[in-house]
C-alpha positions in Angstrom: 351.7 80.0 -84.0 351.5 76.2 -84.7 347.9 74.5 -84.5 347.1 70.8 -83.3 349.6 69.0 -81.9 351.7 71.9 -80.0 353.7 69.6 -77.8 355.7 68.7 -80.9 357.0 72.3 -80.9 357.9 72.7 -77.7 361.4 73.5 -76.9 361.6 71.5 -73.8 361.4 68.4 -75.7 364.9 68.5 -76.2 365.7 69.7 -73.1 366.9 68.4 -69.6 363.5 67.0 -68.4 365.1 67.7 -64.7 365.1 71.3 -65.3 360.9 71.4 -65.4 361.0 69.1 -62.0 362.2 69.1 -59.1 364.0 66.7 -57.0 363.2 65.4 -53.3 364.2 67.7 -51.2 365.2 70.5 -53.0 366.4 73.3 -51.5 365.3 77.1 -52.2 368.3 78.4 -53.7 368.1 75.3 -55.8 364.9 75.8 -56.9 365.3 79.5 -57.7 367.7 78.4 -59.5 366.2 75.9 -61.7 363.5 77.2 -62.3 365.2 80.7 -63.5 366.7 78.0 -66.1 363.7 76.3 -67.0 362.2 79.9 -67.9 364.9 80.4 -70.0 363.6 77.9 -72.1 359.8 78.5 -72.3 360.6 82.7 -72.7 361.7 81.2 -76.4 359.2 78.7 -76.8 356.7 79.1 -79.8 353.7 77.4 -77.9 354.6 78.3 -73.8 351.4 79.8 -73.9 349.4 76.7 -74.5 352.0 75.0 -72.6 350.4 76.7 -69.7 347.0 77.1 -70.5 347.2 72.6 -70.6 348.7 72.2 -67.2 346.2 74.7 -65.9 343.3 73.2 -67.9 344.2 70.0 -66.4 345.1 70.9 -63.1 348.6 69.4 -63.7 350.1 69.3 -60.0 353.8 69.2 -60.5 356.6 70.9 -63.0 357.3 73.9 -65.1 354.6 74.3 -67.5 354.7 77.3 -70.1 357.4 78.9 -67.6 354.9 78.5 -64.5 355.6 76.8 -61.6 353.3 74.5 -59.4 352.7 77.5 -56.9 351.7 80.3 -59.6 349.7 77.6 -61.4 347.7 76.8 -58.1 347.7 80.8 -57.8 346.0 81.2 -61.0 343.3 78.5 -60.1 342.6 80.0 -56.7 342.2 83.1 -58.6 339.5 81.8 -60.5 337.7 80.1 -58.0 339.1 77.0 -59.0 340.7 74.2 -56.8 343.6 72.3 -57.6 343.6 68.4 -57.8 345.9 65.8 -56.0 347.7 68.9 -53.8 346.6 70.2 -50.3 346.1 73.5 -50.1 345.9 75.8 -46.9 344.3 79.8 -46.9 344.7 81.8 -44.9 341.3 83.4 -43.6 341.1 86.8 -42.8 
């Protein structure tokens, strides 16, 4: 497993950045769709793992980080009693 700088293994970084976010207006099939491909790439990646523990850490709001996507991110937060920054989010109270 590589130590410091993990970005610099990261196999996104040769990657279509489009594939980790999405466009305006995206549609769900679209979206299912790209992220499926996106997930394809951080499945292989060496450092995915820290990839997501980073965009958790720092509460990154958009794209696919360590093969998670804004929703299972925000998920994980929730989780752990955690809010997420710059995004709205609505419970539903039982």
């Amino acid at each position: 497993m590589p130590t410091g700088n993990w970005t610099a293994a990261a196999r996104c970084r040769t990657a279509d950045p489009d594939l980790f976010f999405h466009p305006d207006g995206e549609r769900a099939r679209a979206r299912a769709e790209r992220l499926r491909r996106a997930r394809l790439i951080c499945v292989e990646c060496p450092v995915a793992r820290q990839c997501a523990d980073h965009a958790i850490a720092s509460r990154e709001g958009f794209g696919i980080w360590g093969g998670l996507s804004e929703d299972e991110r925000i998920g994980r937060l929730l989780a752990d009693g955690a809010r997420p920054r710059g995004r709205s989010v609505h419970l539903t109270r039982k």
